[in-house]
KOLLO-891342 format. One line per field, with one value per atom (N, C-alpha, C): residue in one letter; atom name; x negated, y negated, z negated. Coordinates in steps of 0.2 Angstrom, whole numbers, plus 2048, in hexadecimal, padded with zeros to 3 digits. Layout:
N
residuo c(A | ...)
atomo c(CA | ...)
c1 c(X | ...)
c2 c(Y | ...)
c3 c(Z | ...)
END
This chain:
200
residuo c(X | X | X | X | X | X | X | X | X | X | X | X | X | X | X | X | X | X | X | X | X | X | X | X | X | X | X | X | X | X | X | X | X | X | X | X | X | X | X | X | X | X | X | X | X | X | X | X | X | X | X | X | X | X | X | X | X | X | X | X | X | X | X | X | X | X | X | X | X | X | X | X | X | X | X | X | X | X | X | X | X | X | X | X | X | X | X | X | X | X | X | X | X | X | X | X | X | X | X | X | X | X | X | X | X | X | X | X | X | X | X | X | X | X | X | X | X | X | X | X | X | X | X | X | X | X | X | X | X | X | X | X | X | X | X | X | X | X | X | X | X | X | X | X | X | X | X | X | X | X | X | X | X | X | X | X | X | X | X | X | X | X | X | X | X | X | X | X | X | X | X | X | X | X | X | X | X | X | X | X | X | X | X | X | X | X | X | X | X | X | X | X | X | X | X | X | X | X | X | X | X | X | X | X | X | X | X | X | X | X | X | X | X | X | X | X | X | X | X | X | X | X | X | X | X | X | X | X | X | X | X | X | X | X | X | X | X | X | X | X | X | X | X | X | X | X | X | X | X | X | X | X | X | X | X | X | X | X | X | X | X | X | X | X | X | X | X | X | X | X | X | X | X | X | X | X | X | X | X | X | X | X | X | X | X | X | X | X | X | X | X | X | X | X | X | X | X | X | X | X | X | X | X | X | X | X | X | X | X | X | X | X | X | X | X | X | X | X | X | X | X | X | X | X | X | X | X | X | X | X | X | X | X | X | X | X | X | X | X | X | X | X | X | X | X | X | X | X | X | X | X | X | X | X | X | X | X | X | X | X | X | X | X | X | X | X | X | X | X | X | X | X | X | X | X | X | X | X | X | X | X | X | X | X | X | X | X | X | X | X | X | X | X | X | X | X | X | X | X | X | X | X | X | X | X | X | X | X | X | X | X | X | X | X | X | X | X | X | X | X | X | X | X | X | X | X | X | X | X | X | X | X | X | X | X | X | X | X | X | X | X | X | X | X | X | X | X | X | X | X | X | X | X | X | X | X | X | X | X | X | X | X | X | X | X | X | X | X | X | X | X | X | X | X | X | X | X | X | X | X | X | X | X | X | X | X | X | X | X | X | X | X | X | X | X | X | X | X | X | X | X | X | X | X | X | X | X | X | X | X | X | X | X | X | X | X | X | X | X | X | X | X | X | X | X | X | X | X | X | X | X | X | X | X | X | X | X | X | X | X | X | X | X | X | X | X | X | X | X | X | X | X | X | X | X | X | X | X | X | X | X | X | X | X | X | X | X | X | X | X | X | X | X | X | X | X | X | X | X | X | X | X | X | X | X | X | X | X | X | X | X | X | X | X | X | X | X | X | X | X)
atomo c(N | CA | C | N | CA | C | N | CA | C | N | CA | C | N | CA | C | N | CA | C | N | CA | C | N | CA | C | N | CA | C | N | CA | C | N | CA | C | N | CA | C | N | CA | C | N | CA | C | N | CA | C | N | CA | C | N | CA | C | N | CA | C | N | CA | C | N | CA | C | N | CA | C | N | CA | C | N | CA | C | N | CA | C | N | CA | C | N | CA | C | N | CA | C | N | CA | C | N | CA | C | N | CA | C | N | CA | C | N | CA | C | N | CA | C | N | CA | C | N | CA | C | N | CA | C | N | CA | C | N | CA | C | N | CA | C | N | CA | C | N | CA | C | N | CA | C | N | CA | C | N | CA | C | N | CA | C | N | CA | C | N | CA | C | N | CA | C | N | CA | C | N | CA | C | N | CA | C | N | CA | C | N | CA | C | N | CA | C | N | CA | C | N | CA | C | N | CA | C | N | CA | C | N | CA | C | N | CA | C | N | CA | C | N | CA | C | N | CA | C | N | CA | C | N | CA | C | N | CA | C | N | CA | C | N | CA | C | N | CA | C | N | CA | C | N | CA | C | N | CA | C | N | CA | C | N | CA | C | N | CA | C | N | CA | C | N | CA | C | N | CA | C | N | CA | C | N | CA | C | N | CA | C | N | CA | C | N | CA | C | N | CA | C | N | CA | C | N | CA | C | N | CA | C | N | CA | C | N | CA | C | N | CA | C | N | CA | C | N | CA | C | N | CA | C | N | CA | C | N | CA | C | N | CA | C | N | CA | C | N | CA | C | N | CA | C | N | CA | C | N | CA | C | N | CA | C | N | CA | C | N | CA | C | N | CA | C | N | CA | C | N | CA | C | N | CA | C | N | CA | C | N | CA | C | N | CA | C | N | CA | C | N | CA | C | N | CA | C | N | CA | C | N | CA | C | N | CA | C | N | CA | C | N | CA | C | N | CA | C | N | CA | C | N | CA | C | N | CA | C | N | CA | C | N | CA | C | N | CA | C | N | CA | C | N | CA | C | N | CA | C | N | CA | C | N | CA | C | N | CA | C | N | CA | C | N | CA | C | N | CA | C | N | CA | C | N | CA | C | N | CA | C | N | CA | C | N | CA | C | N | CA | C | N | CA | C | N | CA | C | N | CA | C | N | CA | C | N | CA | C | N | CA | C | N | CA | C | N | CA | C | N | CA | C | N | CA | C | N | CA | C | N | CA | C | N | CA | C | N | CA | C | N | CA | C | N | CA | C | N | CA | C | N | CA | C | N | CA | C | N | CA | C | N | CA | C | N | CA | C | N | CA | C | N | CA | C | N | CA | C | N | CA | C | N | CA | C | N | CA | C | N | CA | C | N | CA | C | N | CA | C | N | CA | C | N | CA | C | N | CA | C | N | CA | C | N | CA | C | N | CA | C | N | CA | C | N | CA | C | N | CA | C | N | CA | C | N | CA | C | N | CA | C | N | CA | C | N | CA | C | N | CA | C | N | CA | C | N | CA | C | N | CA | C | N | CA | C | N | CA | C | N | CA | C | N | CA | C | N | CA | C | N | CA | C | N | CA | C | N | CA | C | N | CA | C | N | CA | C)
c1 c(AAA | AAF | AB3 | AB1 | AB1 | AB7 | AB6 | ABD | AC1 | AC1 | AC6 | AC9 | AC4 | ACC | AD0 | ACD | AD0 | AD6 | AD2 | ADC | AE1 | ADC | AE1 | AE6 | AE3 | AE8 | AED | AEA | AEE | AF2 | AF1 | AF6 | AFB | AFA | AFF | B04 | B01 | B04 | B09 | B07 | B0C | B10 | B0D | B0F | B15 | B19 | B1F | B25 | B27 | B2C | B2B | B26 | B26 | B26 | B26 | B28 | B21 | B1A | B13 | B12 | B16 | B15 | B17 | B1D | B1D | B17 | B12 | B0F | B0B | B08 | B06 | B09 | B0F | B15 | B1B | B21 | B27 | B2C | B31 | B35 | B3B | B3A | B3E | B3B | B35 | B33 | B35 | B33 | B39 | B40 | B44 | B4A | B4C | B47 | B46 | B44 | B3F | B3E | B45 | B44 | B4D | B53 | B53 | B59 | B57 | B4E | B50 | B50 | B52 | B52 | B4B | B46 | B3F | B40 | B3B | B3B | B33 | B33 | B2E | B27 | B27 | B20 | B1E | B26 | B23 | B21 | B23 | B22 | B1A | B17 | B11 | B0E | B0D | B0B | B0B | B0F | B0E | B0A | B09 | B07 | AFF | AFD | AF8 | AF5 | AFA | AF7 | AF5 | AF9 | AF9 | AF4 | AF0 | AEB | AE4 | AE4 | ADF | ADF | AE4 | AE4 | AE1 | AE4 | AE0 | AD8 | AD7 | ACD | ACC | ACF | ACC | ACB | ACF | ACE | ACA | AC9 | AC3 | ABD | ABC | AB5 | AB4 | AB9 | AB9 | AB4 | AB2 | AAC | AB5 | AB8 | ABF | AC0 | ABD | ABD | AC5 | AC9 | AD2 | AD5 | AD2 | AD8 | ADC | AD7 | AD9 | ADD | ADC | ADF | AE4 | AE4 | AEC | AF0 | AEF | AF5 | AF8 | AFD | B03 | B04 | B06 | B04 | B0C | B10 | B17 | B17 | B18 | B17 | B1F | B22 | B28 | B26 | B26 | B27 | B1F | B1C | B16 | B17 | B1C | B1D | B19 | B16 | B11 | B12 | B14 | B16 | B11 | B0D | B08 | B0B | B0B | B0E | B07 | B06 | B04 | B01 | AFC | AF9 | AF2 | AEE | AE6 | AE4 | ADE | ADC | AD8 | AD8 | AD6 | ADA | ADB | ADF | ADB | AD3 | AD0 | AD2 | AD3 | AD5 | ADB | AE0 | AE8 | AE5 | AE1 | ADF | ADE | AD9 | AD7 | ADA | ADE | AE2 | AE6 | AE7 | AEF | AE7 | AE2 | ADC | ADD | ADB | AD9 | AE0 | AE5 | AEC | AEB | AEC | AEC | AE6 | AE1 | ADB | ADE | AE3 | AE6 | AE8 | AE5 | AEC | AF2 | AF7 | AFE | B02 | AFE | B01 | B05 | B0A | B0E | B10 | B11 | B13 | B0F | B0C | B0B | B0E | B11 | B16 | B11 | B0F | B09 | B10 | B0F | B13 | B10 | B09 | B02 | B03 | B02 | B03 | AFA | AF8 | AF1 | AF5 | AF0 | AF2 | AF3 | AF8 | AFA | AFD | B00 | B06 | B04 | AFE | AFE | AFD | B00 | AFB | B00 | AFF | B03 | B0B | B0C | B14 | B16 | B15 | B17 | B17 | B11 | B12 | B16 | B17 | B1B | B21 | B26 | B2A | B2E | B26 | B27 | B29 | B26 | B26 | B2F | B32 | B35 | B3A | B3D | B40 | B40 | B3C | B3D | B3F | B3D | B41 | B48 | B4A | B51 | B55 | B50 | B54 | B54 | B4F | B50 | B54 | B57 | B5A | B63 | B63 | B68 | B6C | B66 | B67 | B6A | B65 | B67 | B6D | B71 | B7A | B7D | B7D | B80 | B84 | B89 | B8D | B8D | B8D | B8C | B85 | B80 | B78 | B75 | B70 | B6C | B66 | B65 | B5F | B58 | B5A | B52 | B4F | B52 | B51 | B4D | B4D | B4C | B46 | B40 | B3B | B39 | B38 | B39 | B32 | B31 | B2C | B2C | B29 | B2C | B25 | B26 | B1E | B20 | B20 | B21 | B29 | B2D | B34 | B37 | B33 | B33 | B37 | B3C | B3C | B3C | B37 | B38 | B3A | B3E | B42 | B3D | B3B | B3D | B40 | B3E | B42 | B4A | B4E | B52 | B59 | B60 | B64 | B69 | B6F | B73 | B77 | B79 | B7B | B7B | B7C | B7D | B80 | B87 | B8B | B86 | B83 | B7F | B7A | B77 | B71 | B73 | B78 | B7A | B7C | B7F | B7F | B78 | B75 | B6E | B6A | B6B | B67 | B6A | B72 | B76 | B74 | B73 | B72 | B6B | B66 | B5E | B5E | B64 | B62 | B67 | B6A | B6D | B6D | B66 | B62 | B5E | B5F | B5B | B55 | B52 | B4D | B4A | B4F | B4D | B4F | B48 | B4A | B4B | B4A | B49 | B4A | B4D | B4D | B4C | B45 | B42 | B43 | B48 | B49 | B46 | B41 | B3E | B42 | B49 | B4D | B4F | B4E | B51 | B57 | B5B | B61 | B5D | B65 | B60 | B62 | B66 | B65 | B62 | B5E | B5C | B55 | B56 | B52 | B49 | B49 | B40 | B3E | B42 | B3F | B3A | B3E | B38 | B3D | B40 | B44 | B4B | B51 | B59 | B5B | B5C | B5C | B65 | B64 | B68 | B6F)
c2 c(2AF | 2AF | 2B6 | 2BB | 2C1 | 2C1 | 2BF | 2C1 | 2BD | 2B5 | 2B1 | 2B5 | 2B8 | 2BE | 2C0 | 2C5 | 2CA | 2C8 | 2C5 | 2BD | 2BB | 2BB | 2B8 | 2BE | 2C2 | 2C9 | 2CB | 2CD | 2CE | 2CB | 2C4 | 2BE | 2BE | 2BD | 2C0 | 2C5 | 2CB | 2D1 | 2D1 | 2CE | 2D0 | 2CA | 2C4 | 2C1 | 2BE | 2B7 | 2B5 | 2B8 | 2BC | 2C2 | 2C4 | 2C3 | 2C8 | 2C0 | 2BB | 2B5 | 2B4 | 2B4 | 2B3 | 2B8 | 2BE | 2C5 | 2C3 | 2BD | 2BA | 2B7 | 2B4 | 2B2 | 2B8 | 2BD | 2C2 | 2C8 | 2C8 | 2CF | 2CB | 2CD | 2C9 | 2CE | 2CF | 2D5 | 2D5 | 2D8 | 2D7 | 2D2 | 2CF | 2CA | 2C3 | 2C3 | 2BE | 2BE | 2C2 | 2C1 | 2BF | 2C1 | 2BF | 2B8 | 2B2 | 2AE | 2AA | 2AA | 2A7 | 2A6 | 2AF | 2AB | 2A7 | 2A6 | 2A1 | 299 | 299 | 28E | 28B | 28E | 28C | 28D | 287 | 288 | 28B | 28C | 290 | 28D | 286 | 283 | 282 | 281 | 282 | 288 | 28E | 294 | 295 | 293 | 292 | 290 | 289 | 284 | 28A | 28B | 28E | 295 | 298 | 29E | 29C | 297 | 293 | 290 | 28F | 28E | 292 | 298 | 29D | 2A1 | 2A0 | 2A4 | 2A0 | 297 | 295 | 296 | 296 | 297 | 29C | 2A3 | 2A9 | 2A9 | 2A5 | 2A4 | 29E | 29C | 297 | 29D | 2A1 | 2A6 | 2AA | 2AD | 2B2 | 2AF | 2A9 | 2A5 | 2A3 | 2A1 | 2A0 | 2A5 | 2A3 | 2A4 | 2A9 | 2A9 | 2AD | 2B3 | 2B8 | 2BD | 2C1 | 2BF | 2C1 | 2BC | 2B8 | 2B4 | 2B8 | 2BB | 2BD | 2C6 | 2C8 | 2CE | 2CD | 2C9 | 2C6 | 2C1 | 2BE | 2B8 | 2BA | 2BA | 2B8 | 2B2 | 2B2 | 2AC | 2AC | 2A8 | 2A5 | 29F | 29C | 297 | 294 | 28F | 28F | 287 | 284 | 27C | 279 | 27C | 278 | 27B | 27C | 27D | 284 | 284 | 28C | 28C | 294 | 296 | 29C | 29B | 2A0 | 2A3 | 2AA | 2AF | 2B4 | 2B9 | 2BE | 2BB | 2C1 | 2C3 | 2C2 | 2BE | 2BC | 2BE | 2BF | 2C2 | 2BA | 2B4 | 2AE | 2A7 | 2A5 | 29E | 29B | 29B | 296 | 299 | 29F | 2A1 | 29D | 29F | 29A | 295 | 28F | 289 | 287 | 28C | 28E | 28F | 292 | 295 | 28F | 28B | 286 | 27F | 27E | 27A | 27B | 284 | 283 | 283 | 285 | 285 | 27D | 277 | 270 | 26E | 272 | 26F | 26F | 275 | 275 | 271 | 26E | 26B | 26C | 26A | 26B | 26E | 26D | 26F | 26A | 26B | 265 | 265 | 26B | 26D | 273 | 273 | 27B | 27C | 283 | 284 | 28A | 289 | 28E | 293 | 29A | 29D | 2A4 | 2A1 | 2A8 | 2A8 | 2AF | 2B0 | 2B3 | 2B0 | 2B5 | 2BB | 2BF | 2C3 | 2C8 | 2CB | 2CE | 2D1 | 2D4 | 2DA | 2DD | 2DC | 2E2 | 2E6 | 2EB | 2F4 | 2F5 | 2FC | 302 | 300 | 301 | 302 | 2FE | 2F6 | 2EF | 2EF | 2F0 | 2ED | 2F1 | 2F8 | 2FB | 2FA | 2F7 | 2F5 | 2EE | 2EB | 2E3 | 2E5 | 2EA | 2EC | 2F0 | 2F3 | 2F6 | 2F0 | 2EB | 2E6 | 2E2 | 2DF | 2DB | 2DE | 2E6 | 2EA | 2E9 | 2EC | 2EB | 2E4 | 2E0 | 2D9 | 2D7 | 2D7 | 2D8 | 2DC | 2E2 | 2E5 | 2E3 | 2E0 | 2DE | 2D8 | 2D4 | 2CD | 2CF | 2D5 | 2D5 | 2D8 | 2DC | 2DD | 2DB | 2D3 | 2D1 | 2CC | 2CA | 2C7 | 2BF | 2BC | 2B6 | 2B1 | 2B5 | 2B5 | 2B5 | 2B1 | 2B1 | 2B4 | 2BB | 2BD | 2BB | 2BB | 2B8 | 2B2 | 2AE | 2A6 | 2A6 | 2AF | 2AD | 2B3 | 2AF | 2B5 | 2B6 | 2BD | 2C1 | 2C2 | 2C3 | 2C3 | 2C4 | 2CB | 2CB | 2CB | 2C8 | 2C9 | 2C9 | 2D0 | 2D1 | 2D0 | 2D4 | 2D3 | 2CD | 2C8 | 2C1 | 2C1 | 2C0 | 2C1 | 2B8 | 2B6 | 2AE | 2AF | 2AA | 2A9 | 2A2 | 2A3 | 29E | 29E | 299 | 298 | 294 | 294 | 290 | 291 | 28E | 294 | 28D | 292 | 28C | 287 | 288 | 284 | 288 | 282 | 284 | 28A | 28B | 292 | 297 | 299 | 29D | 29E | 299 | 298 | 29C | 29A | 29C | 2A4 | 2A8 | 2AF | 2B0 | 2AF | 2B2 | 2B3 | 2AE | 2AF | 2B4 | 2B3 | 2B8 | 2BF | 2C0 | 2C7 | 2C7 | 2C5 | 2C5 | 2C8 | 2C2 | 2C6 | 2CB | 2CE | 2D3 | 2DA | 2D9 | 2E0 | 2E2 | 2E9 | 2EC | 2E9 | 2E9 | 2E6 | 2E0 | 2DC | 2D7 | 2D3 | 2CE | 2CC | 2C3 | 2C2 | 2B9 | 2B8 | 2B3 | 2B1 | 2AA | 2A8 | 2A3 | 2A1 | 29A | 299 | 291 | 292 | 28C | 28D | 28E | 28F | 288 | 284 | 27D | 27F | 279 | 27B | 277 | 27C | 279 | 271 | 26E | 266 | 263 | 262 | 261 | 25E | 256 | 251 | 254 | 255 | 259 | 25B | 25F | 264 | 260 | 25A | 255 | 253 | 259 | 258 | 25B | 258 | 25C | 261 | 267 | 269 | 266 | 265 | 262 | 268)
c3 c(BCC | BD1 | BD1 | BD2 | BD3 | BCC | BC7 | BC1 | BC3 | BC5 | BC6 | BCB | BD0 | BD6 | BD4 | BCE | BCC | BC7 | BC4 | BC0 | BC7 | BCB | BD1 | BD4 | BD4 | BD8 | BD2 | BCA | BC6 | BC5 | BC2 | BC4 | BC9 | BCE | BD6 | BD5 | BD2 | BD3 | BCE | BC7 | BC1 | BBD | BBF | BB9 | BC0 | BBA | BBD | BBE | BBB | BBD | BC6 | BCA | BCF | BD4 | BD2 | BD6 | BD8 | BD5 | BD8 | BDF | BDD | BE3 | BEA | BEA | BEF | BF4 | BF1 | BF5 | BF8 | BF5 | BF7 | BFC | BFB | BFC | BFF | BFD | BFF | BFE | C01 | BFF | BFB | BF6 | BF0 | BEB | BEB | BE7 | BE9 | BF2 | BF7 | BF2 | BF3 | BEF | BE8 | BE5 | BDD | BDC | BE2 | BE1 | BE4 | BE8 | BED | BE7 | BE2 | BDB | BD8 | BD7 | BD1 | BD1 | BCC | BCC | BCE | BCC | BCF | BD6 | BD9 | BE0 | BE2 | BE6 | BEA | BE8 | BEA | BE5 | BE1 | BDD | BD5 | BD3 | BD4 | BD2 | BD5 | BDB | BDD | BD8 | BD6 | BD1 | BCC | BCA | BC2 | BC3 | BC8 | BC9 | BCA | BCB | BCA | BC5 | BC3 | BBB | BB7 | BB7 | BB4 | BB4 | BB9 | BBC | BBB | BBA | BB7 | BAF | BAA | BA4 | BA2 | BA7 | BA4 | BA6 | BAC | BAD | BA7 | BA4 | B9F | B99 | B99 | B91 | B92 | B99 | B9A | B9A | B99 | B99 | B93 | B90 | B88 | B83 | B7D | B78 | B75 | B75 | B71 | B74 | B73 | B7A | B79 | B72 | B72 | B76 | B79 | B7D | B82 | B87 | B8D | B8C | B84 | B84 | B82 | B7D | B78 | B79 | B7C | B7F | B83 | B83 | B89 | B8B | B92 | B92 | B99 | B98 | B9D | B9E | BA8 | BA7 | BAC | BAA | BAE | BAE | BB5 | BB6 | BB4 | BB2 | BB0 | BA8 | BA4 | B9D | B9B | B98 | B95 | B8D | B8E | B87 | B87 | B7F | B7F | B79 | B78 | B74 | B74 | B6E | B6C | B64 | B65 | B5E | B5E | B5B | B5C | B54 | B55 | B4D | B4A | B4C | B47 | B49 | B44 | B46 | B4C | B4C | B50 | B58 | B5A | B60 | B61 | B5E | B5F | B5F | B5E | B5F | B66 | B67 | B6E | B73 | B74 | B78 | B7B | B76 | B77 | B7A | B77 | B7C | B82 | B83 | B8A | B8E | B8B | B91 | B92 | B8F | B8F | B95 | B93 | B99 | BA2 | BA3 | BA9 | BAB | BB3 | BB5 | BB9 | BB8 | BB8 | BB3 | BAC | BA6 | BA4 | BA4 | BA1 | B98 | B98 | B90 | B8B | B84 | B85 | B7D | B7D | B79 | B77 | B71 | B6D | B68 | B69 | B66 | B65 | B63 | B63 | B5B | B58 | B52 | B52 | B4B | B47 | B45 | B47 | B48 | B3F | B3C | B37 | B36 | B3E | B3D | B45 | B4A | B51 | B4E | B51 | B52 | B57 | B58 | B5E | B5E | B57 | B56 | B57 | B55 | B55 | B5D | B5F | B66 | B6A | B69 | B6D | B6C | B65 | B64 | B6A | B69 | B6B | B74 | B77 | B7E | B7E | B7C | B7B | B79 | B73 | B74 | B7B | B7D | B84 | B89 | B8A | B90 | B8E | B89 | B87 | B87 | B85 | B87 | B8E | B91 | B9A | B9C | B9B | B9D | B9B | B95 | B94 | B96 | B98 | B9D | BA3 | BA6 | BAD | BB0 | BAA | BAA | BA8 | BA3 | BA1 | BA4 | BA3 | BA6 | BA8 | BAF | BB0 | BAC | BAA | BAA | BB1 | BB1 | BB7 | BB4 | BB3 | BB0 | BB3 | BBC | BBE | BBA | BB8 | BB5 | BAE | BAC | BA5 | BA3 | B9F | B9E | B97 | B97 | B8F | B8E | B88 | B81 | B7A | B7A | B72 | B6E | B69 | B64 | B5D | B59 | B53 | B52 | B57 | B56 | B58 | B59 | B5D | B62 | B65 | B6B | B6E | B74 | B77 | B7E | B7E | B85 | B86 | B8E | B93 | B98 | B9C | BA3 | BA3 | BA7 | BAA | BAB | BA3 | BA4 | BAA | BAB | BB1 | BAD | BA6 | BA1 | B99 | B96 | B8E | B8B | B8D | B8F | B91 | B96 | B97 | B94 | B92 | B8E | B87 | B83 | B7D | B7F | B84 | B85 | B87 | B88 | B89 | B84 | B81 | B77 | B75 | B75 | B71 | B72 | B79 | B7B | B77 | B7A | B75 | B6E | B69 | B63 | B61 | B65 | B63 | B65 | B68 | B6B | B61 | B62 | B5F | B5B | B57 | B53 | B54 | B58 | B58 | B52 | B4F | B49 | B48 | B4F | B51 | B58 | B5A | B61 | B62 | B66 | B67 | B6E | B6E | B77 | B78 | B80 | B7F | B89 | B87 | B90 | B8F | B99 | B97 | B9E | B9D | BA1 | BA7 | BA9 | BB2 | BB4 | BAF | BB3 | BAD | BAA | BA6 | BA8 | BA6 | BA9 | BAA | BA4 | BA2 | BA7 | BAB | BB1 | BB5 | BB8 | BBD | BC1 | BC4 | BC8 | BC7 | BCB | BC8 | BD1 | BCF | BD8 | BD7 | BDF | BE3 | BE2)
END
């Protein structure tokens, strides 16, 4: 019990671009959930999720789950990203996301691992600031909507753009940051039936 807290507080504090710190905090993280397309209980919901998956990989016989997975969840939909050192972890990882419930979809984009170390990864952290950073002054983008990831010069979008137009400038800005050598978008438009529901 005692680790599942401690997933629970981490979880809270960092993950969802700042939207879980709501339930904890408010403030500026209040405002960050108010922009986005998700409503207050979906971003609950998923911040719940998010926090069972990571108790399912710290339990796991795979002890790279809970260091090497990334793990994003928007609407119920989870995208796992990073670098694991054997194919049968990747199997793994994408099981236990599935065991959750209120998983709706899970989007496996864990590579075996053949290219981590320091440099790669400091490159991959240094790409997604730059592309976050470029979202968030770019023109008529809703950067709250959209969450960055890069693995191996990868860079994956999710989240919520307001239409197609948008959609297509926010990839654009993606692959045209520095070494970036791919841009993988799993963003659904915001009326776009899959969601569950169309906001009003």
């Amino acid at each position: 019990m005692l680790l599942f807290r401690l997933l629970l507080v981490g979880a809270l504090g960092l993950s969802l671009s700042g939207c879980a710190a709501l339930i904890i905090g408010g403030g500026t993280e209040g405002a960050v959930l108010a922009a986005q397309e998700r409503t207050a209980g979906t971003a609950v919901d998923d911040a719940g999720i998010l926090i069972k998956i990571k108790h399912q990989y710290a339990e796991a016989d795979y002890k790279d789950l809970l260091a090497n997975v990334e793990i994003k969840v928007n609407e119920g939909r989870v995208l796992l990203t990073g670098n694991v050192d054997k194919s049968d972890s990747q199997i793994e990882a994408v099981r236990l996301a599935w065991q959750v419930n209120g998983v709706k979809e899970v989007v496996n984009e864990v590579q075996v691992n053949d290219k981590a170390g320091f440099t790669n990864y400091a490159r991959d952290v240094w790409i997604s600031t730059q592309v976050k950073t470029r979202l968030l002054f770019a023109k008529d983008i809703h950067s709250v909507n959209y969450s960055i990831i890069t693995v191996n010069q990868t860079v994956y979008m999710t989240g919520i753009a307001q239409d197609q137009d948008e959609l297509d400038r926010a990839t654009y800005v993606a692959s045209t940051t520095s070494y970036v050598q791919r841009v993988t978008s799993y963003v659904r438009l915001k009326n776009d039936p899959r969601r569950g529901y169309l906001p009003q």
